[in-house]
KEKOLVO-421832 format. One record per residue: residue number from 1; residue in three letters; chain; x, y, z of N, C-alpha, C in turn. Coordinates in Angstrom, 2 decimals. Atoms other than C-alpha are relative to their C-alpha. Layout:
R,NUM,ALA,A,X,Y,Z,X,Y,Z,X,Y,Z
...
***
This chain:
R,1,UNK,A,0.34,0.30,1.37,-2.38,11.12,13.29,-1.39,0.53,-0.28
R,2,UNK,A,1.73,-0.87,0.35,-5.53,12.88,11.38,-0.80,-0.87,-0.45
R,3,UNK,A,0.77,1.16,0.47,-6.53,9.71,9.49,0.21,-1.36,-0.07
R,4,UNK,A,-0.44,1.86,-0.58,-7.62,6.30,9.76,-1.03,-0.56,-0.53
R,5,UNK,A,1.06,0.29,0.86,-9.03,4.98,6.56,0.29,-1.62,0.27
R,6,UNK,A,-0.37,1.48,0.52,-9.12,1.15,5.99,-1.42,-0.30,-0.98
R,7,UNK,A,0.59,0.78,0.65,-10.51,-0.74,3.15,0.15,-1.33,-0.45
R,8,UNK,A,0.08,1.51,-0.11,-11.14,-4.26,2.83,-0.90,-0.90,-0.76
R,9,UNK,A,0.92,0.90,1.14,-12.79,-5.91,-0.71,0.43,-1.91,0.44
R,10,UNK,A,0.42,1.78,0.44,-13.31,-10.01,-1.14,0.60,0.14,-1.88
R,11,UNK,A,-0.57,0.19,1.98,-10.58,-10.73,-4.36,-0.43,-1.59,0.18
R,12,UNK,A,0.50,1.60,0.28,-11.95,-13.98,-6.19,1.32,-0.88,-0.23
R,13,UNK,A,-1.24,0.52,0.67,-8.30,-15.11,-6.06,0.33,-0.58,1.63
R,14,UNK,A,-0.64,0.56,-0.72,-6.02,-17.46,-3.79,1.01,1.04,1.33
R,15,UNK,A,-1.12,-0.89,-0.85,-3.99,-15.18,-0.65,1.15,0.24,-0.15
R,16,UNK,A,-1.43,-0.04,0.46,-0.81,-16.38,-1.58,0.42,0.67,-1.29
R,17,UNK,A,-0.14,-0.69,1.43,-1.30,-15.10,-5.00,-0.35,1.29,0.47
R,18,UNK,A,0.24,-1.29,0.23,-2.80,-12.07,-4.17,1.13,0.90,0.63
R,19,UNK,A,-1.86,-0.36,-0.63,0.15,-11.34,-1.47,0.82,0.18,-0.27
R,20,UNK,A,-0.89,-0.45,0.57,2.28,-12.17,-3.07,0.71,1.38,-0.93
R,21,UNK,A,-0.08,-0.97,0.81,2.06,-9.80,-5.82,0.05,1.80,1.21
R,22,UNK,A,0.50,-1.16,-0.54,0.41,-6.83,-3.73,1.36,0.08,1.05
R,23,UNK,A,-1.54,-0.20,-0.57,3.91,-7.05,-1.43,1.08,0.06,-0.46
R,24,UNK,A,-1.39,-0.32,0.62,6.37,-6.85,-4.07,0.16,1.39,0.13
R,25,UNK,A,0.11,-1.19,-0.09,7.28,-3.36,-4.13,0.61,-0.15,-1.50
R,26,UNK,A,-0.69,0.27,1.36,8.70,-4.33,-7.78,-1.35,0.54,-0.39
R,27,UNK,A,1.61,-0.22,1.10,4.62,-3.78,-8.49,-0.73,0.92,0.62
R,28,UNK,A,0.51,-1.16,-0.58,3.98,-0.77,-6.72,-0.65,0.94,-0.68
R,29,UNK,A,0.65,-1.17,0.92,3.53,1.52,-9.61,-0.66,-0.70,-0.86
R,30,UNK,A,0.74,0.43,1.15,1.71,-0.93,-11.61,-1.44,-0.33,0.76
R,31,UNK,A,1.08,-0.29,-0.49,-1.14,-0.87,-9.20,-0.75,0.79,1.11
R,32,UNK,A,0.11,-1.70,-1.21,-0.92,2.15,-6.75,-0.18,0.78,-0.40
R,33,UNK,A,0.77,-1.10,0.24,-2.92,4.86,-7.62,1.19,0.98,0.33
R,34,UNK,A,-0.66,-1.05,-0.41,-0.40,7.88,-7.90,1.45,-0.61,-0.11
R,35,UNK,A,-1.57,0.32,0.48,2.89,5.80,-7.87,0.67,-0.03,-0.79
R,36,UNK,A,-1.04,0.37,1.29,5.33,6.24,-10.44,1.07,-0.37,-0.21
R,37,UNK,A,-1.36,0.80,0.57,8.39,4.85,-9.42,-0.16,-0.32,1.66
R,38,UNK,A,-0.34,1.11,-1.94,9.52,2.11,-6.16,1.23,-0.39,0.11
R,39,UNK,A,-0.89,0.33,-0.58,12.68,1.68,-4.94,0.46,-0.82,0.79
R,40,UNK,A,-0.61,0.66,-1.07,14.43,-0.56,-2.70,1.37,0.50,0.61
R,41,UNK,A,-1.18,-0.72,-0.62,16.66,1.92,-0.94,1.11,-0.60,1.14
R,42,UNK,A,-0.78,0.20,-1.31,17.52,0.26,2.21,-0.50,-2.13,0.05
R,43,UNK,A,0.50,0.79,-0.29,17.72,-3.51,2.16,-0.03,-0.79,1.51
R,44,UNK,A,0.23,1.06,-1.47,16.63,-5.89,5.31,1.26,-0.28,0.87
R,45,UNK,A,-1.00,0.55,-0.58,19.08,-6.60,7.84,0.69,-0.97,-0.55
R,46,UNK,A,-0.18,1.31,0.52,19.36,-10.39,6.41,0.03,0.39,-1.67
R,47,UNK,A,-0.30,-0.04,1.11,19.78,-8.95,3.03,-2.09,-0.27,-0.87
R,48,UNK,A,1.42,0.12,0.19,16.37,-8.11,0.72,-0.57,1.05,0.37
R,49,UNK,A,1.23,-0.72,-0.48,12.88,-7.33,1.55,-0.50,-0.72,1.15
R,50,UNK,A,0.47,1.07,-1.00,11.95,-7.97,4.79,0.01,1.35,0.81
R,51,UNK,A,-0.16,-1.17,-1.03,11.76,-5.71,8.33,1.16,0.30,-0.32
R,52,UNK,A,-1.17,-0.96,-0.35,14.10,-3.30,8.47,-0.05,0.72,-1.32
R,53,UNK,A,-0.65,-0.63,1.09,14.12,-2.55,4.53,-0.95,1.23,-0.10
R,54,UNK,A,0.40,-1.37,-0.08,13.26,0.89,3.24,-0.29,0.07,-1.66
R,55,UNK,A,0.34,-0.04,1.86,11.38,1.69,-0.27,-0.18,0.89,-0.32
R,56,UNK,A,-0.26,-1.56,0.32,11.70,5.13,-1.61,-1.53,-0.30,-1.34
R,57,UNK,A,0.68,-0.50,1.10,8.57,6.25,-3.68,-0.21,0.82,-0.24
R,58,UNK,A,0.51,-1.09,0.91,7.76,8.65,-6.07,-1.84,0.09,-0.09
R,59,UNK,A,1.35,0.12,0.89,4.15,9.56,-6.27,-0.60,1.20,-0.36
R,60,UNK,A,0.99,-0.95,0.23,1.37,11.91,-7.18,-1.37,-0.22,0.53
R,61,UNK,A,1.08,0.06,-0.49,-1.52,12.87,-5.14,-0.40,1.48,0.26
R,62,UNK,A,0.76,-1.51,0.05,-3.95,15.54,-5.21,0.78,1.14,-1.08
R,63,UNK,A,-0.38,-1.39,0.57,-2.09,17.45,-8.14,1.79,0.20,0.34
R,64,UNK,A,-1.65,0.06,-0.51,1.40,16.90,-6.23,1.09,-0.72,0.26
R,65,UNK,A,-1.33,0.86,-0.11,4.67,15.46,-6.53,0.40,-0.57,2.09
R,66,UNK,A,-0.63,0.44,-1.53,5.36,13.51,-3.42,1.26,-0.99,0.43
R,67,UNK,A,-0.84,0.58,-0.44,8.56,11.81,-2.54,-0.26,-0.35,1.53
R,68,UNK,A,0.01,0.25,-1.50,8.74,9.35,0.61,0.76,-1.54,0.13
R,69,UNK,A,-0.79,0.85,0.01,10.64,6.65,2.00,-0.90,-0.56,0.96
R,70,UNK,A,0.53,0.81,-0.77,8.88,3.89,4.03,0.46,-1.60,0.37
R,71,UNK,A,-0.85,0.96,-0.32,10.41,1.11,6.30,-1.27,-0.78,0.39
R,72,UNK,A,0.60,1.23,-0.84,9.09,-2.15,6.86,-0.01,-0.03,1.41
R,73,UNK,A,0.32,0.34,-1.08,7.97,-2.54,10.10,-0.38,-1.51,0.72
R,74,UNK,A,0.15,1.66,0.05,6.82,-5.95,10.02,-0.35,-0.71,-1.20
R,75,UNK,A,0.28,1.05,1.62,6.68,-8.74,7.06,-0.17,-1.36,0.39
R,76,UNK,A,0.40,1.38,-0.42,4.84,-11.89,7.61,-1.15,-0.33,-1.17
R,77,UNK,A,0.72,0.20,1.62,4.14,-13.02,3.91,-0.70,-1.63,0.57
R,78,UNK,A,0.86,-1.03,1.03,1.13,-13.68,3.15,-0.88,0.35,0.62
R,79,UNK,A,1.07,-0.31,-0.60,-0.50,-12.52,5.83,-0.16,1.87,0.15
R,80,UNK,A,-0.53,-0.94,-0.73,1.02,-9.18,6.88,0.92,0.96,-0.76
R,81,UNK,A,-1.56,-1.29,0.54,3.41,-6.02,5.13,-0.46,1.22,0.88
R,82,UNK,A,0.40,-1.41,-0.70,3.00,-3.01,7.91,1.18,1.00,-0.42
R,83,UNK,A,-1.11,-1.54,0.81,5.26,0.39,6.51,-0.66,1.19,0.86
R,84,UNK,A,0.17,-1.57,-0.80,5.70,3.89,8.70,0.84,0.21,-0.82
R,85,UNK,A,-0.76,-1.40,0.54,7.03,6.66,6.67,1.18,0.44,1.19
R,86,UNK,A,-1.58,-0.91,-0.53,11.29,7.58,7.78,-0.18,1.50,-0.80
R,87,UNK,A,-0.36,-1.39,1.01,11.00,10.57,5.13,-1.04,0.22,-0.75
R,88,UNK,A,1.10,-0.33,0.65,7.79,11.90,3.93,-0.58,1.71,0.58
R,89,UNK,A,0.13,-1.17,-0.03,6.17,15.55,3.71,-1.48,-0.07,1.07
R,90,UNK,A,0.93,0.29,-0.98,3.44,13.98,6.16,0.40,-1.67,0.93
R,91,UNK,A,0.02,1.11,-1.05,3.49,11.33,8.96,-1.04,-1.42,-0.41
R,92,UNK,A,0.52,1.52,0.80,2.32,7.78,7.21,0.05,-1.56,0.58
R,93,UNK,A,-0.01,1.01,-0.49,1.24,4.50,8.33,-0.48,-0.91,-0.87
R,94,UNK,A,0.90,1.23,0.61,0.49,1.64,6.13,-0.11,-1.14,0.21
R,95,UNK,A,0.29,1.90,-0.29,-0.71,-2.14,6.88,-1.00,-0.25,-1.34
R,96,UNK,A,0.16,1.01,0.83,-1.08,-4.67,4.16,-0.43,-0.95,0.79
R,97,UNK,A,0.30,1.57,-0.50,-2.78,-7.94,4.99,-1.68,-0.54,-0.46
R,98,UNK,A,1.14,1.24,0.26,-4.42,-10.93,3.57,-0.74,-1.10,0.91
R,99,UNK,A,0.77,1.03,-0.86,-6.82,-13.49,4.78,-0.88,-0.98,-0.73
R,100,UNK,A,1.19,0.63,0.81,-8.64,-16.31,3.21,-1.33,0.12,0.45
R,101,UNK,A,1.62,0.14,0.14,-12.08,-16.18,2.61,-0.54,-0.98,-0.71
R,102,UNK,A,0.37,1.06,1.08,-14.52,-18.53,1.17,-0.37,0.62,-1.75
R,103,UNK,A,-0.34,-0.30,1.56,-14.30,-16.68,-1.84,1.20,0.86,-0.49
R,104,UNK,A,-1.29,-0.09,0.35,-10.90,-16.51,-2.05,0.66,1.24,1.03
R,105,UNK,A,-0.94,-1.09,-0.45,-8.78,-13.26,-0.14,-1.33,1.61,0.58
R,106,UNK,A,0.15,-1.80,-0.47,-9.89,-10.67,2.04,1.00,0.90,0.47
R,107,UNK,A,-1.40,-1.19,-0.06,-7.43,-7.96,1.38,-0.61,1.13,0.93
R,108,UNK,A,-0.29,-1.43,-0.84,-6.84,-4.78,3.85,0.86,0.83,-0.40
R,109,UNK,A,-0.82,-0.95,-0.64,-5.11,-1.80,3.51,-0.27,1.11,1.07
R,110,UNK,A,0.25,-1.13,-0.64,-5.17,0.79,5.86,1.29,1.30,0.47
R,111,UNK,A,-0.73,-1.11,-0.01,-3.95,4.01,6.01,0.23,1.11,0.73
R,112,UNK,A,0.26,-0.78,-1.37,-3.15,6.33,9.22,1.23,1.15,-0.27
R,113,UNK,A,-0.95,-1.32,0.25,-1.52,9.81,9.23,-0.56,1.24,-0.86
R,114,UNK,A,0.74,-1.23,0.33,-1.99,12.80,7.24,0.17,1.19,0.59
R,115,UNK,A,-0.71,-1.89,-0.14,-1.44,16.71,7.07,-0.16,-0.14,1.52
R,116,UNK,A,0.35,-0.20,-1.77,-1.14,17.83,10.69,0.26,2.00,-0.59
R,117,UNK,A,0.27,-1.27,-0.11,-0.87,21.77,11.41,-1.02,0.64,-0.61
R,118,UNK,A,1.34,-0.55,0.48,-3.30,24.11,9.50,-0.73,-0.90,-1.29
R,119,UNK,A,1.12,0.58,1.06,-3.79,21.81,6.97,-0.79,-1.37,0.51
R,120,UNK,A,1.38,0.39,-0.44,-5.70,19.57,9.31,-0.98,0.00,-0.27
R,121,UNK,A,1.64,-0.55,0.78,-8.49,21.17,8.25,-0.68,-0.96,-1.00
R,122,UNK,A,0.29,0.39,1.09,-8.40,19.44,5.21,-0.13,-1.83,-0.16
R,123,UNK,A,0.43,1.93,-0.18,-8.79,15.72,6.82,-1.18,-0.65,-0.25
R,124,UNK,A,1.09,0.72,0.61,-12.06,15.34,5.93,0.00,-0.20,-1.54
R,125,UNK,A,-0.33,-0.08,1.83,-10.98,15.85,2.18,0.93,-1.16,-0.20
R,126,UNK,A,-0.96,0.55,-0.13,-7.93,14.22,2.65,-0.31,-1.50,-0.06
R,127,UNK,A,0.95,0.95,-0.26,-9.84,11.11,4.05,-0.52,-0.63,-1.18
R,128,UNK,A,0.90,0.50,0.94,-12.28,10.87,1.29,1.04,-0.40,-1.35
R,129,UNK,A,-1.28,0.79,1.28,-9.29,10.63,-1.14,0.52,-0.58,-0.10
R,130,UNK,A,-0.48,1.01,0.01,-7.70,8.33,0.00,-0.67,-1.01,0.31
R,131,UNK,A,1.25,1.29,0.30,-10.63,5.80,0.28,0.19,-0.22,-1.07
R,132,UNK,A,0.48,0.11,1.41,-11.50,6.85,-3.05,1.69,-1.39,-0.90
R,133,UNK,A,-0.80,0.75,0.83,-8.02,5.74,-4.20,0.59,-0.89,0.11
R,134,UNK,A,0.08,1.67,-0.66,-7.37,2.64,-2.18,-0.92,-0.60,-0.27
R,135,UNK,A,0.45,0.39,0.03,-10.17,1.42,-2.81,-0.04,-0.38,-2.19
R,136,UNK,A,-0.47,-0.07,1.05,-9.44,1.86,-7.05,1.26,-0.67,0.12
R,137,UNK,A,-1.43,0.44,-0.12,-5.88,0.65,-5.76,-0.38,-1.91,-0.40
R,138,UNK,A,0.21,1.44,-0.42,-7.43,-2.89,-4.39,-0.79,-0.33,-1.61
R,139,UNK,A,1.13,0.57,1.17,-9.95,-3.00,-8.00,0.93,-0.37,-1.06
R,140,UNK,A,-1.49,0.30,0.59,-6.55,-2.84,-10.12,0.32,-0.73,0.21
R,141,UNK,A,-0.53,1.04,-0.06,-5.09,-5.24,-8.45,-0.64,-1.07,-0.54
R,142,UNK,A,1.31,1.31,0.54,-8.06,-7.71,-9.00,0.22,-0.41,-1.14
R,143,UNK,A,0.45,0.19,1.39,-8.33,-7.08,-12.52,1.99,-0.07,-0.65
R,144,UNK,A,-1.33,-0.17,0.18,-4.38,-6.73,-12.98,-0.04,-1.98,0.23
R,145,UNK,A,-0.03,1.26,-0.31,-4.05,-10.52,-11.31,-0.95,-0.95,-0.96
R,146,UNK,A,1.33,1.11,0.58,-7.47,-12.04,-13.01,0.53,0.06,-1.41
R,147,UNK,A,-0.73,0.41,1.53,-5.38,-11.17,-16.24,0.91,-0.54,-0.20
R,148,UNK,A,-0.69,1.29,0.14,-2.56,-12.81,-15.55,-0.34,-0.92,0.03
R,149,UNK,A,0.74,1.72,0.11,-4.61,-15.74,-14.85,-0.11,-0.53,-0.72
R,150,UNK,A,0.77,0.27,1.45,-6.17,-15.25,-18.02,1.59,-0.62,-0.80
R,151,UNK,A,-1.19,0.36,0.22,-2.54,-15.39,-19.19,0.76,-1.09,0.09
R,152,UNK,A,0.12,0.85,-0.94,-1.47,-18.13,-17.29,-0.40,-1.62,-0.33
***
């Protein structure tokens, strides 16, 4: 794997709430930078979302259409959602996971994989972009949730 970003803000919100939400894949494109559509291709052994299931997304990054499919690996709500890429145009690792804090949720994602052959090269770029937009991912959510609240 070429990269191995993680970012990890303090949301002023409850775990279970923030988990919740941030593990639906129903709300993928409403706060994932680049996502425009989420699927539930393959459900869970036991029927669902759970290990084993598979979520087909649509996104855009850097300028480019990306299709990819990513299986649960492990689901241990509301601590835990880990996803490896079955079908993607690069090798993908993602972990989800919450944690209380005393001011409410310290969220993680982290993100491992990335171009391999000559476009290697381009992992230090690569890298910085996907900080940039995980880290915009996790500020969305915040402000996405703190309005339902408002709502609420």
């Amino acid at each position: 794997m070429t990269i191995d970003v993680t970012v990890r803000p303090e949301i002023p919100l409850p775990p279970e709430r923030v988990a919740a939400y941030a593990m639906d894949w129903r709300h993928d494109a409403e706060w994932t930078q680049g996502i425009r559509t989420a699927e539930l291709t393959r459900q869970a052994d036991g029927g669902g979302f759970g290990t084993g299931a598979e979520v087909t997304r649509r996104a855009h990054f850097l300028g480019r259409r990306i299709d990819y499919i990513l299986r649960v690996a492990a689901y241990e709500p509301p601590r835990l959602l880990d996803m490896v890429s079955v079908a993607a145009p690069m090798p993908m690792h993602v972990t989800y996971s919450f944690e209380a804090h005393p001011r409410g949720t310290l969220a993680a994602v982290r993100v491992r994989g990335g171009p391999g052959g000559p476009l290697r090269l381009a992992s230090p770029l690569f890298a910085r972009q996907v900080r940039s937009s995980l880290t915009k991912d996790l500020r969305d959510l915040e402000r996405r949730l703190s309005e339902q609240q408002g709502d609420g």
